[in-house]
MOPAC internal coordinates of N, CA, C and O (Angstrom, degrees):
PM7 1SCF
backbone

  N    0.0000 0     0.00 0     0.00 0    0    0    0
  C    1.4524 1     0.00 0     0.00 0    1    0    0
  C    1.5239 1   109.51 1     0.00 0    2    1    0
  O    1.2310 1   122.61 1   -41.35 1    3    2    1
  N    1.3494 1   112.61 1   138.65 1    3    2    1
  C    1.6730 1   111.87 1   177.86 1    5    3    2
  C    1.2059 1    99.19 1   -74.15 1    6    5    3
  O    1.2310 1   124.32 1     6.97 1    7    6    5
  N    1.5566 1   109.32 1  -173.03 1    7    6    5
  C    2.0273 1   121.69 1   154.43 1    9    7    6
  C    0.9704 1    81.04 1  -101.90 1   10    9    7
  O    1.2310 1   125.41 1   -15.63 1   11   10    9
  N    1.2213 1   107.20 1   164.37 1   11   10    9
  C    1.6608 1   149.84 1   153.71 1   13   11   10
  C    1.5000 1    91.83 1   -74.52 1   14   13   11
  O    1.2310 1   136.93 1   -30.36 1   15   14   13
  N    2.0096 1    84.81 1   149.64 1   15   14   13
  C    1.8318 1    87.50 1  -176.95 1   17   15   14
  C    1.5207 1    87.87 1  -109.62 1   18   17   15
  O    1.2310 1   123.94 1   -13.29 1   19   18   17
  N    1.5031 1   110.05 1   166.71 1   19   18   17
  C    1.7781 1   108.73 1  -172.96 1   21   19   18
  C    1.8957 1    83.62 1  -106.07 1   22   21   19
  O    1.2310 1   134.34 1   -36.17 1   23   22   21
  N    1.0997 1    89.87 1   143.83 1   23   22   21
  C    1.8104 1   126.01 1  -168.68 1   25   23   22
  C    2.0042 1   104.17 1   -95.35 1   26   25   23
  O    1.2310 1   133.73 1    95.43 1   27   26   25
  N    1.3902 1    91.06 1   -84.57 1   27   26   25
  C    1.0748 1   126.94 1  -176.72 1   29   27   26
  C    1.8529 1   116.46 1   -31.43 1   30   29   27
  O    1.2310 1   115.61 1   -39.36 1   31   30   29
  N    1.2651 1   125.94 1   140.64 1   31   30   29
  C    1.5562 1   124.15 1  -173.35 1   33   31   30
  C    1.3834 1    84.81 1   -69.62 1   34   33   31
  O    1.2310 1   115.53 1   117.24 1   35   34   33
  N    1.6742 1   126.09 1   -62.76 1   35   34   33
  C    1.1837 1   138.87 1  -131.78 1   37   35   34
  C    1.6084 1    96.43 1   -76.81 1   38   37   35
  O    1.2310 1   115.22 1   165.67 1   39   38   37
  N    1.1107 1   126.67 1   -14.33 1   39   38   37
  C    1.3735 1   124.09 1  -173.02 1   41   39   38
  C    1.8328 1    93.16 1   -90.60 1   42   41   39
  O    1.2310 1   126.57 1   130.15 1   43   42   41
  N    1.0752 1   104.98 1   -49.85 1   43   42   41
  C    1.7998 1    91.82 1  -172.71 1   45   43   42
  C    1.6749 1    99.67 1   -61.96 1   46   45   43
  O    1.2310 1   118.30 1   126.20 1   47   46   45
  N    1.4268 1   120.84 1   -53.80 1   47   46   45
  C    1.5655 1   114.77 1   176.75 1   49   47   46
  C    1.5360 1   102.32 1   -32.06 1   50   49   47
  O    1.2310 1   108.99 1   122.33 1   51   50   49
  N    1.0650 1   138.22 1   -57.67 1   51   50   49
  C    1.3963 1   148.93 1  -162.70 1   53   51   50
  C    1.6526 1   118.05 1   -54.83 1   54   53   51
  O    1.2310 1   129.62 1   133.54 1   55   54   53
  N    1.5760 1    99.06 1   -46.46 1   55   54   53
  C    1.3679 1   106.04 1   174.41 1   57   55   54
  C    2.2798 1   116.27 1   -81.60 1   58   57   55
  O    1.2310 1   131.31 1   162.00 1   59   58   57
  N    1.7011 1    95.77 1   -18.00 1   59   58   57
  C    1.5336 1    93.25 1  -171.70 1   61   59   58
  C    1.4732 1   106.69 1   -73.82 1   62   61   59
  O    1.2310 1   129.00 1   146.71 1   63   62   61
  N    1.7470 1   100.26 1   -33.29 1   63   62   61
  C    1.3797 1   108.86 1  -159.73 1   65   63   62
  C    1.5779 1    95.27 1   -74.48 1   66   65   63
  O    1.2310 1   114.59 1   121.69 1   67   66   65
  N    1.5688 1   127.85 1   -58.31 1   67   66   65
  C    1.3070 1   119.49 1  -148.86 1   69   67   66
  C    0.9994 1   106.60 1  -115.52 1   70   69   67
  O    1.2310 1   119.66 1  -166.36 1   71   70   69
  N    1.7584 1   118.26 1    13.64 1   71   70   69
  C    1.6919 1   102.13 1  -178.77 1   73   71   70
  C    1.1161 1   134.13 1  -106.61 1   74   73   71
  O    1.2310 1    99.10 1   -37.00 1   75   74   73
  N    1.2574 1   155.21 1   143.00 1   75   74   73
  C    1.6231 1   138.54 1   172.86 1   77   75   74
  C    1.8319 1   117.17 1   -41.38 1   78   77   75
  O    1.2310 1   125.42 1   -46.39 1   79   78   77
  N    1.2138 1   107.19 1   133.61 1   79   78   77
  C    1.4584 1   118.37 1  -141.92 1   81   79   78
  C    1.8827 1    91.05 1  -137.66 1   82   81   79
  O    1.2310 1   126.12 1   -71.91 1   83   82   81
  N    1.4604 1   105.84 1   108.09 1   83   82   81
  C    1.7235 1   128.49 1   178.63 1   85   83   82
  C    1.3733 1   101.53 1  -108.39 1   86   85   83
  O    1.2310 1   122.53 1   -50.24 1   87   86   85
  N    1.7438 1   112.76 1   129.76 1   87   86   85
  C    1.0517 1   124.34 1  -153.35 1   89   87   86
  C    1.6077 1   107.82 1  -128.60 1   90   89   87
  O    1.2310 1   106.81 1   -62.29 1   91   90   89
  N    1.4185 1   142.15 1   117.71 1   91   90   89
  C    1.0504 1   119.33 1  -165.98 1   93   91   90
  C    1.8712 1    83.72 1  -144.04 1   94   93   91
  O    1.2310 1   119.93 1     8.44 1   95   94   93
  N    1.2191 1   117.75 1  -171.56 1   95   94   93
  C    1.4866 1   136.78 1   167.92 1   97   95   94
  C    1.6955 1   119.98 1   -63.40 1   98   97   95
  O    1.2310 1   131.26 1   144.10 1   99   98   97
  N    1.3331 1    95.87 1   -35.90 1   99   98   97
  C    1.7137 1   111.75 1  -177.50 1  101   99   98
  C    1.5199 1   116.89 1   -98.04 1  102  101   99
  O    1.2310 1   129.64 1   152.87 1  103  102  101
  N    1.5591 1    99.03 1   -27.13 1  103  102  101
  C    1.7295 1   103.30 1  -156.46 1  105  103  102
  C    1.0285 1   101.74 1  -159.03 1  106  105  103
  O    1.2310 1   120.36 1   -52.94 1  107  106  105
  N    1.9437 1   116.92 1   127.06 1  107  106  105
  C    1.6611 1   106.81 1   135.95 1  109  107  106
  C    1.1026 1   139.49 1  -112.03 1  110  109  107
  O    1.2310 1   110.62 1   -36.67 1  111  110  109
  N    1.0208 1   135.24 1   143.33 1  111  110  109
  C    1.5068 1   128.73 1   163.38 1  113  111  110
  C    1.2433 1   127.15 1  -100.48 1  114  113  111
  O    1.2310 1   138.35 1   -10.74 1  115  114  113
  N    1.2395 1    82.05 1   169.26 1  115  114  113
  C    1.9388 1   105.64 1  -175.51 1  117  115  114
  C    0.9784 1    99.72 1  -136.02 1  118  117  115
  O    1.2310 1   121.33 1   -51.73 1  119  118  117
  N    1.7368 1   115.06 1   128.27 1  119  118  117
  C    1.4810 1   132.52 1   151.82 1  121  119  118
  C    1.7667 1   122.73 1  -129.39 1  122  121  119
  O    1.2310 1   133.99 1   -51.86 1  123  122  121
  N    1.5845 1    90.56 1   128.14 1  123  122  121
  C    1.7674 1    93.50 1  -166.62 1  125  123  122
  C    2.0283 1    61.52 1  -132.68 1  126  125  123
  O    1.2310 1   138.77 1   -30.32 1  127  126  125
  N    1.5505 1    81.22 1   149.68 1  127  126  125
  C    1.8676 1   120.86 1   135.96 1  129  127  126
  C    0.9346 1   122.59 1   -44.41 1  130  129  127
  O    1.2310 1   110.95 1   -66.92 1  131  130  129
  N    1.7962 1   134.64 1   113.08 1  131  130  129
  C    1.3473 1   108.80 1   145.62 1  133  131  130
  C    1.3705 1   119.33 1  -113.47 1  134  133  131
  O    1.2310 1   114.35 1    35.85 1  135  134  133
  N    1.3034 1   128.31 1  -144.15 1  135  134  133
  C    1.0888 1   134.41 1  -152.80 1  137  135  134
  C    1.1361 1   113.68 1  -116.69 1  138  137  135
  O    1.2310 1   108.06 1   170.30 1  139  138  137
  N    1.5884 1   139.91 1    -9.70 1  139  138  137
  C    1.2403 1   149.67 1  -130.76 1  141  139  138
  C    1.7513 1    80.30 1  -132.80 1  142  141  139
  O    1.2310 1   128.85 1    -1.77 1  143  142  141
  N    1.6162 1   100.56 1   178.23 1  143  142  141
  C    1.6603 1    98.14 1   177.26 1  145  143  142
  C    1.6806 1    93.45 1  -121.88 1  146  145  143
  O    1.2310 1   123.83 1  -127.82 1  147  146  145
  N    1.3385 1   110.26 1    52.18 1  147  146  145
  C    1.9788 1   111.43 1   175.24 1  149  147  146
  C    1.1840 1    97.42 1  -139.59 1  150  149  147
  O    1.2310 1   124.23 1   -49.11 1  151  150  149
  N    1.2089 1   109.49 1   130.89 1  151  150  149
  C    1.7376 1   122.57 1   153.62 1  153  151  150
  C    1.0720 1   108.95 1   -47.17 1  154  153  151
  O    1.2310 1   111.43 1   -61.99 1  155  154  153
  N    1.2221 1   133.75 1   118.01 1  155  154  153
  C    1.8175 1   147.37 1   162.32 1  157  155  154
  C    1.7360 1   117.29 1   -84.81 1  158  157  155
  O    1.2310 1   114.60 1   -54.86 1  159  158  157
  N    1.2130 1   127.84 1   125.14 1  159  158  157
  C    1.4415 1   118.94 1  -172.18 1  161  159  158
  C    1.6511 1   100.51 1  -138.34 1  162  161  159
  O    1.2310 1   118.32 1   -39.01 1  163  162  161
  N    1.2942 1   120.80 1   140.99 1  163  162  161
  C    1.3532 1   125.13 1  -141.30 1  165  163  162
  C    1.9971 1    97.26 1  -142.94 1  166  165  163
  O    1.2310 1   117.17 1   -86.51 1  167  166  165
  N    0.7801 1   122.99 1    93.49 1  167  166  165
  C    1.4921 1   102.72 1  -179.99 1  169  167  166
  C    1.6625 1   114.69 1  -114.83 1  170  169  167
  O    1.2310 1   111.05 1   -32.87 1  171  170  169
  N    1.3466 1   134.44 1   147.13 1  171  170  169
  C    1.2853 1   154.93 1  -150.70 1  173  171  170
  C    1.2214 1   113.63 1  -132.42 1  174  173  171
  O    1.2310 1   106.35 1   -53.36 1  175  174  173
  N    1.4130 1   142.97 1   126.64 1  175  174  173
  C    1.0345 1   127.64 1   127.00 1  177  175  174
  C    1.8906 1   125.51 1  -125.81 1  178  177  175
  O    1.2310 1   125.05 1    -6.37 1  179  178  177
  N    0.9754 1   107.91 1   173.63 1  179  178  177
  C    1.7798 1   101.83 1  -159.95 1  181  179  178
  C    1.4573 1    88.72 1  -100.15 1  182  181  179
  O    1.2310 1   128.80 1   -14.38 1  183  182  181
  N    1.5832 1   100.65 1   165.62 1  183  182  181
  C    1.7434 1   111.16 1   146.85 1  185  183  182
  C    1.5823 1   135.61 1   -53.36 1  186  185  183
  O    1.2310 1   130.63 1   165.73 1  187  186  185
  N    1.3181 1    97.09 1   -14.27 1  187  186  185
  C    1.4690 1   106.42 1  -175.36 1  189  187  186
  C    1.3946 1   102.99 1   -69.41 1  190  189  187
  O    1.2310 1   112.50 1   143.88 1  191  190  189
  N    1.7332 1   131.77 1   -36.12 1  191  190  189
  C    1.4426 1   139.79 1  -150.51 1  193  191  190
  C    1.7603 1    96.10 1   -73.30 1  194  193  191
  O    1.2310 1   130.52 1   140.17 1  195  194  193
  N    1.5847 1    97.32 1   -39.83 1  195  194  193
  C    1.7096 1    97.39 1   170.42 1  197  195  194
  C    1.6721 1   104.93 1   143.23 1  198  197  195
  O    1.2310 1   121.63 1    19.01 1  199  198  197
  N    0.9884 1   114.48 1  -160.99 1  199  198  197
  C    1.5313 1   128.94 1  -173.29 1  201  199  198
  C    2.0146 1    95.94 1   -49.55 1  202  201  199
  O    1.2310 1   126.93 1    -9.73 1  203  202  201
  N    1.4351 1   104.28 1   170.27 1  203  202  201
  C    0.9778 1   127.46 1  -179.30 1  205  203  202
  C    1.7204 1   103.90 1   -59.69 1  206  205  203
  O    1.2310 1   115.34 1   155.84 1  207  206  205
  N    1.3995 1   126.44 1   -24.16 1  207  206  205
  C    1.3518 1   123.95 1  -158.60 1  209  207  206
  C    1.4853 1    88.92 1   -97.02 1  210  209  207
  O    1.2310 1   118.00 1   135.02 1  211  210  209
  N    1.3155 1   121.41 1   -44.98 1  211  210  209
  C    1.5820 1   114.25 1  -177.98 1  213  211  210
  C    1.1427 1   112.73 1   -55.68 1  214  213  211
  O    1.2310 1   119.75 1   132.88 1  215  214  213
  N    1.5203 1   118.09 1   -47.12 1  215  214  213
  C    1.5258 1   129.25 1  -171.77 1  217  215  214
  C    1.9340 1   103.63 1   -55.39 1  218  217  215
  O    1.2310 1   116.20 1   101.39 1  219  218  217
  N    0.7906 1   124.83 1   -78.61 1  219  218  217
  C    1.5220 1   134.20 1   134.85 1  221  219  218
  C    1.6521 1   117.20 1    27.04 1  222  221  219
  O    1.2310 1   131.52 1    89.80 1  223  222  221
  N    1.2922 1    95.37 1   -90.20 1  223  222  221
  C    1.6007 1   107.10 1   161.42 1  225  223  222
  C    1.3895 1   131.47 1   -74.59 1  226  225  223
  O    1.2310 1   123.30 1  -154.74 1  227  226  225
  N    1.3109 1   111.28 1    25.26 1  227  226  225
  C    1.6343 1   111.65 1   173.53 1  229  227  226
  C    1.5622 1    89.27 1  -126.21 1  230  229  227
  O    1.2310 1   120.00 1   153.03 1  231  230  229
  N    1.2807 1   117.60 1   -26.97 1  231  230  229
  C    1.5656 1   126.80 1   164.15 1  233  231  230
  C    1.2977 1   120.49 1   -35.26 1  234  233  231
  O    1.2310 1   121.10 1   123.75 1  235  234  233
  N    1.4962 1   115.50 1   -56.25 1  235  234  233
  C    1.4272 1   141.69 1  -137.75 1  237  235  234
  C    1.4554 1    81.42 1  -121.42 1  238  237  235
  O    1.2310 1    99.27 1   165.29 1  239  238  237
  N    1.4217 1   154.95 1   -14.71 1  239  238  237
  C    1.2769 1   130.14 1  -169.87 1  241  239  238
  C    2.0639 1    90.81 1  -117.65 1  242  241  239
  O    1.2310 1   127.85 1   172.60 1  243  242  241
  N    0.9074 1   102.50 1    -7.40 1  243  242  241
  C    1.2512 1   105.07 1  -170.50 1  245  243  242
  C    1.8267 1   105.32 1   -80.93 1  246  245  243
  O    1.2310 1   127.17 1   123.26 1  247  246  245
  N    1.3841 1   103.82 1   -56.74 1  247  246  245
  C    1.6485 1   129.17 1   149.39 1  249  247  246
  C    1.1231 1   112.73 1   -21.55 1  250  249  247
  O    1.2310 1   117.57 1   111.49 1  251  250  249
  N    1.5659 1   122.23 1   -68.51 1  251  250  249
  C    1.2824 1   142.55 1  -168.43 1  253  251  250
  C    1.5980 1   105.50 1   -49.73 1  254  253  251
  O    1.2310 1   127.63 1   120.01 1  255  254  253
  N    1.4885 1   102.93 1   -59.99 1  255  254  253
  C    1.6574 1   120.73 1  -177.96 1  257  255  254
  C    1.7873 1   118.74 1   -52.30 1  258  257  255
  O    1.2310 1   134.08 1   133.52 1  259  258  257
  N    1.6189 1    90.38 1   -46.48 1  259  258  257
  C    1.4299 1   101.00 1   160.50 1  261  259  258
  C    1.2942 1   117.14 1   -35.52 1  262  261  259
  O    1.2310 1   124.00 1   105.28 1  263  262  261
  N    1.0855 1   109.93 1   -74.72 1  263  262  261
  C    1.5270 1   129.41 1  -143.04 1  265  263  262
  C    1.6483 1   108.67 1   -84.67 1  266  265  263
  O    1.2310 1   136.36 1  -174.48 1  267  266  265
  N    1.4845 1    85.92 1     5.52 1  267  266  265
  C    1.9538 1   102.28 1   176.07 1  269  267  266
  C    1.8902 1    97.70 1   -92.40 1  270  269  267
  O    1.2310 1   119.91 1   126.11 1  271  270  269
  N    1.2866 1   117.78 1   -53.89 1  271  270  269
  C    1.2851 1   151.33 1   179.41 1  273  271  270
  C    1.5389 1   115.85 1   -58.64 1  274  273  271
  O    1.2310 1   116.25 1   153.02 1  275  274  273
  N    1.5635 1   124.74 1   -26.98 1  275  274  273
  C    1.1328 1   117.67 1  -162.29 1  277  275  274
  C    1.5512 1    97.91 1   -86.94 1  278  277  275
  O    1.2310 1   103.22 1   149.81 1  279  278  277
  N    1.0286 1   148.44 1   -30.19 1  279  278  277
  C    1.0071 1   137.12 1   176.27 1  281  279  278
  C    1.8150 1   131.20 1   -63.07 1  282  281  279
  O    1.2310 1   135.09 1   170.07 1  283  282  281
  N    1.0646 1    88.41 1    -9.93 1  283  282  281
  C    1.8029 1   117.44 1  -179.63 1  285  283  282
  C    1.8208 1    99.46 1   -79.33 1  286  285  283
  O    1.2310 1   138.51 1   124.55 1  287  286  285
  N    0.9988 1    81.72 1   -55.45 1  287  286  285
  C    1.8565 1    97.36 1  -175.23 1  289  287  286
  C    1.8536 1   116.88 1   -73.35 1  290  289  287
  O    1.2310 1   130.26 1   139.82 1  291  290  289
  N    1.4072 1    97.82 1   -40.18 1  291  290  289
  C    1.3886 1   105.89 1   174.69 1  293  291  290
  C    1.6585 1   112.26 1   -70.35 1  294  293  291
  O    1.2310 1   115.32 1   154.24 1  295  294  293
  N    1.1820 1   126.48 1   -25.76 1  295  294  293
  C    1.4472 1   123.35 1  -156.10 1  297  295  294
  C    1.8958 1    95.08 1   -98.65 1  298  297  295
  O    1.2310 1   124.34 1   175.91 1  299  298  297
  N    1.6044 1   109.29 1    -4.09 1  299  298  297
  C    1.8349 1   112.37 1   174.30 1  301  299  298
  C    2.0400 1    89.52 1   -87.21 1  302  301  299
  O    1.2310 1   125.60 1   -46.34 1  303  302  301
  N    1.4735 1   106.85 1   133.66 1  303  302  301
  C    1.4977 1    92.22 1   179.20 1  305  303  302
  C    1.5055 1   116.26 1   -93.47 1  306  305  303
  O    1.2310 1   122.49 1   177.24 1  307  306  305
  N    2.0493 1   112.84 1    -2.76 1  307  306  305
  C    1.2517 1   114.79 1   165.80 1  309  307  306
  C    1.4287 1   123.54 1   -62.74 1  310  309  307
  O    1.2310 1   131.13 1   149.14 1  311  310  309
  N    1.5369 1    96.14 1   -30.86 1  311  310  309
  C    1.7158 1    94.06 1  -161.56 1  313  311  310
  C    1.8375 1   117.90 1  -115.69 1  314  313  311
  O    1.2310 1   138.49 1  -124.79 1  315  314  313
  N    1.9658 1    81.76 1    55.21 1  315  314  313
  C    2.1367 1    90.83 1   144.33 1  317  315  314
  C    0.8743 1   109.69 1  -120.71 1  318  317  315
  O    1.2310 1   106.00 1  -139.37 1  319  318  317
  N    1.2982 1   143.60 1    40.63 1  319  318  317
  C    1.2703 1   111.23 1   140.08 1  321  319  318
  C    1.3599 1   124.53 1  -122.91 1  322  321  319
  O    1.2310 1   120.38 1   -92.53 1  323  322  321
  N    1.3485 1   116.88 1    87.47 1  323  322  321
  C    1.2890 1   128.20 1  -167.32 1  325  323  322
  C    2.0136 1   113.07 1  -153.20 1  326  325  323
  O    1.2310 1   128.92 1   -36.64 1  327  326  325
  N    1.2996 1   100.42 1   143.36 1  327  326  325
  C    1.3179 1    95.16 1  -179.59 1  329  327  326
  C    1.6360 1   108.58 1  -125.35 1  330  329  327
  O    1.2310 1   128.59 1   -41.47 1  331  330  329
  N    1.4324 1   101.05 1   138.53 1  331  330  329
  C    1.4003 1   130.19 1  -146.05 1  333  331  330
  C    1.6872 1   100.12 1  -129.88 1  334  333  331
  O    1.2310 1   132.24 1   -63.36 1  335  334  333
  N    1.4528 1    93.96 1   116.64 1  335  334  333
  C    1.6328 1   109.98 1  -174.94 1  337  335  334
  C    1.5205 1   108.07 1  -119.65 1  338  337  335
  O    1.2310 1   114.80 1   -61.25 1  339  338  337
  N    1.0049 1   127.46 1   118.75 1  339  338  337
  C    1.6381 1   126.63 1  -176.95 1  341  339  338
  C    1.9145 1   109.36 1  -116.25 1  342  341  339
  O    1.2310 1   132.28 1   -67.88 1  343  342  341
  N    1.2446 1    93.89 1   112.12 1  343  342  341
  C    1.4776 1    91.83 1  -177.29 1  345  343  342
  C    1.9358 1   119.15 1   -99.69 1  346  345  343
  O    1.2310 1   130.85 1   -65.26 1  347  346  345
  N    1.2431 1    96.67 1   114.74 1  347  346  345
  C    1.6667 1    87.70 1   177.87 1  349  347  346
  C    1.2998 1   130.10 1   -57.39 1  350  349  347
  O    1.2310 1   118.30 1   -14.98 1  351  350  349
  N    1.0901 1   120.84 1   165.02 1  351  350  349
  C    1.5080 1   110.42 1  -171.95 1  353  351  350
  C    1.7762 1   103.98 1  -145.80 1  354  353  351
  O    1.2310 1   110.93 1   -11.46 1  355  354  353
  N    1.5010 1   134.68 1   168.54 1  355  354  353
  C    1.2716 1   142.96 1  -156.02 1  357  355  354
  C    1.4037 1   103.92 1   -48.06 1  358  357  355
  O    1.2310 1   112.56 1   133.95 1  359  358  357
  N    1.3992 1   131.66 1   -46.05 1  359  358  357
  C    1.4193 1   128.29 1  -146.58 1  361  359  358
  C    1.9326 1    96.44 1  -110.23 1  362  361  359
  O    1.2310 1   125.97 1   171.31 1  363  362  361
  N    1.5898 1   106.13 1    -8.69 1  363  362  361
  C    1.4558 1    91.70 1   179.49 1  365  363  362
  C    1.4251 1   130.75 1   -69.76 1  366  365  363
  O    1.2310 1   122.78 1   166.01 1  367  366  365
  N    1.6873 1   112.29 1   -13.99 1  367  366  365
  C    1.0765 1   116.06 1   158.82 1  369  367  366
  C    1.5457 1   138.54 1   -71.85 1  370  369  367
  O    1.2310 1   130.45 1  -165.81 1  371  370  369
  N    1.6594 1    97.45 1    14.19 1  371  370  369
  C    1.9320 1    90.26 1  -176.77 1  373  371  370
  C    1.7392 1    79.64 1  -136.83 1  374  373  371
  O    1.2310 1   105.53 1  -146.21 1  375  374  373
  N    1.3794 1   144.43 1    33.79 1  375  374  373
  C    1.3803 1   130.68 1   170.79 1  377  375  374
  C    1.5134 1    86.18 1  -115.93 1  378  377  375
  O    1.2310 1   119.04 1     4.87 1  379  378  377
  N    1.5097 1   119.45 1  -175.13 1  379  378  377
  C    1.6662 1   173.48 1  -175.41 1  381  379  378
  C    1.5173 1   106.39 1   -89.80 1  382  381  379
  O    1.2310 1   133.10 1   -65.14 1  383  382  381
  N    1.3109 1    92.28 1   114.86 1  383  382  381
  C    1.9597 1   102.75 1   168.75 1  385  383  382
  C    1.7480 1   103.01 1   -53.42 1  386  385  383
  O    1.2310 1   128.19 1   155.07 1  387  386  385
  N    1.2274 1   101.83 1   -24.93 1  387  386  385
  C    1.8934 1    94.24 1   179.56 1  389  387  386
  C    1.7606 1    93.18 1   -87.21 1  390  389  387
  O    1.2310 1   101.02 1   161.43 1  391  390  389
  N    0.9665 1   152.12 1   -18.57 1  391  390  389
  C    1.3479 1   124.72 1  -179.24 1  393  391  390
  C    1.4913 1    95.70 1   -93.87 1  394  393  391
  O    1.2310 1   111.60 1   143.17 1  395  394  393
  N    1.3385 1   133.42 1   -36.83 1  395  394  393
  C    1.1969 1   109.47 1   162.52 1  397  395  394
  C    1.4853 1   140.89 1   -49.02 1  398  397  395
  O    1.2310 1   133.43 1   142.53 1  399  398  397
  N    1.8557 1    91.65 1   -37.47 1  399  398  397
  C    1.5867 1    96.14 1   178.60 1  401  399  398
  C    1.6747 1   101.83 1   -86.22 1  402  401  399
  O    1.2310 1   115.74 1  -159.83 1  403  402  401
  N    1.2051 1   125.69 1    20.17 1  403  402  401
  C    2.0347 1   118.10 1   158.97 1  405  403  402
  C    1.7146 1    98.41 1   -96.14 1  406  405  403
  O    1.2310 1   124.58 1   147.69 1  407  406  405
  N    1.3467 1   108.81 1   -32.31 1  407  406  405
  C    1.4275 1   102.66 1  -172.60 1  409  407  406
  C    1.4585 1   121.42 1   -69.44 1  410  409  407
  O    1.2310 1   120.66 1   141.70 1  411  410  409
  N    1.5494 1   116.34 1   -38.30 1  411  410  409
  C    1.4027 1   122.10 1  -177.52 1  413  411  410
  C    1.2247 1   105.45 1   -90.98 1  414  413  411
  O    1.2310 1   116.08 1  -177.13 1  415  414  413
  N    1.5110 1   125.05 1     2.87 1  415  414  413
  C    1.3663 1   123.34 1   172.90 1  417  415  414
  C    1.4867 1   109.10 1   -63.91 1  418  417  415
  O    1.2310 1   129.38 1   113.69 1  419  418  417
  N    2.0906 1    99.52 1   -66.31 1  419  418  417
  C    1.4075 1   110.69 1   157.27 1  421  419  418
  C    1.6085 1   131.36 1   -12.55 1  422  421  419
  O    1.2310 1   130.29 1   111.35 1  423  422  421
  N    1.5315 1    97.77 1   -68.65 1  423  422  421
  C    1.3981 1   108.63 1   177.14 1  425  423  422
  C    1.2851 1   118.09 1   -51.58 1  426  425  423
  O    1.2310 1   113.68 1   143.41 1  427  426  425
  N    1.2521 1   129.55 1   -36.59 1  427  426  425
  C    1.7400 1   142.00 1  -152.70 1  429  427  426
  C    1.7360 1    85.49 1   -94.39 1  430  429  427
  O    1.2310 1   115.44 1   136.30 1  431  430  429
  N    1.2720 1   126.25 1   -43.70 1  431  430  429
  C    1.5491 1   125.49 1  -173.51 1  433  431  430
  C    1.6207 1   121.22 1   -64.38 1  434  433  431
  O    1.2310 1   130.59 1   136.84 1  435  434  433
  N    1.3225 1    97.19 1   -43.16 1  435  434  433
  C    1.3156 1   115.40 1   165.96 1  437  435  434
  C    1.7900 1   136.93 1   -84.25 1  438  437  435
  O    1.2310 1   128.79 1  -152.83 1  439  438  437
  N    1.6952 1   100.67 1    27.17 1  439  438  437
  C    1.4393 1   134.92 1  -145.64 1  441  439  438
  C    1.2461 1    91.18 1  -149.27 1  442  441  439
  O    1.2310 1   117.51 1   148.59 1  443  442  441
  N    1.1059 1   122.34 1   -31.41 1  443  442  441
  C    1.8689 1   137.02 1  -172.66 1  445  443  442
  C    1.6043 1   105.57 1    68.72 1  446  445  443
  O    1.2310 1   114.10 1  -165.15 1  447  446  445
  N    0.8564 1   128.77 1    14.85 1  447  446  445
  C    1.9403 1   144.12 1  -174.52 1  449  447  446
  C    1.8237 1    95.02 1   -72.06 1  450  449  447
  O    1.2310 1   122.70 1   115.78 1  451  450  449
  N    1.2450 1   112.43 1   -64.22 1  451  450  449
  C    1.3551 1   121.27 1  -170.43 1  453  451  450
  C    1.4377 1   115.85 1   -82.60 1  454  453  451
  O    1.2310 1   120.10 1   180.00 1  455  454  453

């Protein structure tokens, strides 16, 4: 089964305002509860990261890391229903989908998800 990707402004407001928030050099996340029985995954990056091509590739490596990871998370049967926002940050555009995927591992462990 995939996640659902979160669409909606009001759903990311939802996760900045009330959710537990993992903080690293590359990446943060956000994990709140929801209500639904699907993992929701939400990803961001700002203008600050740089041109449209950087933004892009922190997109696509962030994805990448995911999609290394989701099976870790999918095979716990407590933890779908939760929505998961990963925000890029300045330096994530010049690292490795594998240092991303050790970093959001971290994050997801310390989230109790993983």
């Amino acid at each position: 089964m995939k996640p659902v990707t979160l669409t909606k402004n009001w759903e990311f407001q939802r996760a900045y305002n009330r959710g537990k928030h993992y903080v690293s050099d590359i990446l943060v996340t956000y994990v709140i509860k929801n209500k639904s029985d699907n993992l929701q995954i939400g990803i961001t990056t700002s203008k600050k990261i740089g041109k449209a091509v950087s933004r892009n590739r922190c997109r696509r490596i962030i994805k990448e890391a995911f999609c290394n990871i989701y099976n870790d998370i999918y095979s716990k049967n407590n933890c779908r229903n939760y929505d998961l926002v990963f925000v890029a940050r300045t330096k994530t555009a010049f690292v490795k989908s594998t240092d991303i995927e050790k970093c959001m591992r971290i994050h997801l462990q310390k989230a109790g998800i993983i």
